[in-house]
C-alpha positions, 0 to 999 in steps of 0.5 A, spaced: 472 657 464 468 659 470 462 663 465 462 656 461 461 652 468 455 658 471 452 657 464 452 650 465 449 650 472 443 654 470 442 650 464 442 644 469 437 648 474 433 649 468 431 642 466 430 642 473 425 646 474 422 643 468 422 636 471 419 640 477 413 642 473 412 635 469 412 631 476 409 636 480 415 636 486 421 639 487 427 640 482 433 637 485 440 638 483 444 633 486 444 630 493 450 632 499 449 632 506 441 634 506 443 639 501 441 638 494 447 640 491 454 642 493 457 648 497 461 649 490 455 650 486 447 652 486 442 648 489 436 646 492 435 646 499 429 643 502 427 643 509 420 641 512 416 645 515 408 644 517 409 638 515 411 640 507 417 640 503 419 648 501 426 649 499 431 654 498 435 656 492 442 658 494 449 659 491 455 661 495 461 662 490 462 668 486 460 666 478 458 660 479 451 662 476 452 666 470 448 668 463 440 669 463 436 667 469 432 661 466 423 663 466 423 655 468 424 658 475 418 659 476 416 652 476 418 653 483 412 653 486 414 652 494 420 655 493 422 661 499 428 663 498 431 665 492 438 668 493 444 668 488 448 674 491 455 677 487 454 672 480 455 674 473 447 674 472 445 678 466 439 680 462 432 682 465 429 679 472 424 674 468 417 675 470 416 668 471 418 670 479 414 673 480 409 668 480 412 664 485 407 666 491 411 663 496 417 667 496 420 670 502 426 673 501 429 674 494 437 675 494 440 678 487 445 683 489 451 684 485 449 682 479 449 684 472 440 685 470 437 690 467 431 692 465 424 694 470 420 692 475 414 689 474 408 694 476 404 689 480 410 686 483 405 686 491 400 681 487 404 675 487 408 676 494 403 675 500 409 672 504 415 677 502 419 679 508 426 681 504 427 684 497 435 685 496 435 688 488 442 692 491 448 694 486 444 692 478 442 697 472 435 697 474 431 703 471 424 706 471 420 707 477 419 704 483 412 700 482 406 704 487 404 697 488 410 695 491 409 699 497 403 693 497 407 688 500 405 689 507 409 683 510 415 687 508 420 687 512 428 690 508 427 693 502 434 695 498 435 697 491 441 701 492 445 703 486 441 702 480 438 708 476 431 708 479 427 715 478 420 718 480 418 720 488 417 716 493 410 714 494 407 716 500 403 709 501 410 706 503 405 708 510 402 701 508 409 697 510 408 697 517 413 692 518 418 695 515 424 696 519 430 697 513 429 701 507 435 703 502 435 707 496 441 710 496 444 711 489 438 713 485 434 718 482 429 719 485 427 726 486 421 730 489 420 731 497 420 726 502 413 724 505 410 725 511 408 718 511 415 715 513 415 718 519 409 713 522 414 707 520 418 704 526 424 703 522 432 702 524 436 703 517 434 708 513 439 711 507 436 715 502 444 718 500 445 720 493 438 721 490 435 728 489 431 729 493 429 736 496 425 740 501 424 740 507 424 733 512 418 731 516 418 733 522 416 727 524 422 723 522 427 724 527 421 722 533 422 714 530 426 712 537 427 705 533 432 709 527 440 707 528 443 708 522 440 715 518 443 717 512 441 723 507 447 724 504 448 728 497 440 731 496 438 737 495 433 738 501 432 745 506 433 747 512 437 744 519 437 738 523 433 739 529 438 741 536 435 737 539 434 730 534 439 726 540 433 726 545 428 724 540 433 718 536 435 716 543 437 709 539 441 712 533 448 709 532 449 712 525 448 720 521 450 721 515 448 729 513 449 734 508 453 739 509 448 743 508 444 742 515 449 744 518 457 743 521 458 736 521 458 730 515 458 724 518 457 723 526 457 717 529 453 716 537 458 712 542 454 707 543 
């Protein structure tokens, strides 16, 4: 019954989004309260700002989206938020997305979508801060151009079956601050370049990744959680990594630097 009402609500959101395009406005999904839509279900939510309407599409119970992400969601052409958290989706990521320039955040964690990410997935987000794509069956390896979002700020693709190093061009997300790719793939050497980013939340655990760690990593003072768990590196933990983390709150390491796993800094 619930997976019929969540194929219900996205072929409503579908037609939507047509008539969005046909009239050239926002697609709405009903009316609450400045809401365009209801707390029981999807909606479209438009703000003003700068003097234009953008809106945000957002659900807040689990389910209540199911099926196949509709390709008439890229009719949305101001949209800024897309976040449909913990849902039954499946299928692949429909490319039409990923043509939505005005994205800054998009949200599919916990769902069920397969498949790869676009190769020039930086071409069309000039404006993307976050990118959650956490706990899915998303496989290949992480496009070279995605390091090209230069506004990105959060970046997690955890528990997918993503492969292929880590490409040192990351240097180019200069704003980044959280970076999660834990439960992965991923192999070859950490690059040297992560060490120049100004991060908080870095979590690589459970890939199988190797070599020795950059130097330079443990002199990022802004770094508060740091987790290496479960790889295949060399080498020790610097003694004197607490002078160099100052801010460090949380470290998970392998048992292979040393005697503990799992320390936490009284904060």
């Amino acid at each position: 019954m619930e997976e019929t009402k969540g194929l219900r609500h996205f072929e409503i959101l579908a037609r939507c989004c047509r008539q969005s395009k046909q009239q050239g406005g926002v697609a709405l999904v009903g009316k609450k309260e400045g809401f365009m839509g209801n707390k029981e279900g999807p909606g479209l939510w438009e703000r003003k700002k700068a003097g234009l309407m953008v809106c945000v599409l957002v659900t807040w119970k689990k389910g209540l989206l199911a099926g196949i992400i509709p390709s008439e969601i890229g009719n949305l052409p101001r949209l800024e938020m897309l976040s449909i958290h913990s849902g039954s989706l499946a299928g692949t990521i429909p490319s039409s997305i990923f043509n939505i320039s005005s994205l800054k955040i998009i949200d599919f964690i916990n769902n069920s979508l397969f498949g790869n990410l676009p190769v020039n997935i930086h071409c069309d987000f000039p404006v993307l801060e976050a990118l959650y794509l956490s706990s899915y069956l998303l496989t290949g390896e992480i496009p070279s151009n995605l390091w090209e979002c230069r506004g990105l700020q959060e970046l997690a693709l955890s528990d997918n079956k993503f492969t292929g190093n880590i490409s040192k061009n990351i240097e180019n997300i200069t704003f980044l601050k959280a970076l999660y790719l834990d439960g992965n793939g991923l192999k070859g050497t950490l690059p040297n370049e992560i060490g120049n980013l100004n991060l908080e939340g870095f979590s690589i655990h459970e890939n199988n990744l190797s070599g020795l760690i950059p130097s330079n990593i443990f002199n990022v003072t802004t770094m508060k959680i740091f987790d290496l768990n479960d790889n295949q590196f060399s080498g020790h933990l610097p003694s004197t990594m607490g002078f160099w983390l100052p801010n460090l709150e949380e470290l998970s390491n392998d048992p292979t630097f040393g005697n503990t796993e799992r320390s936490r800094k009284s904060i």
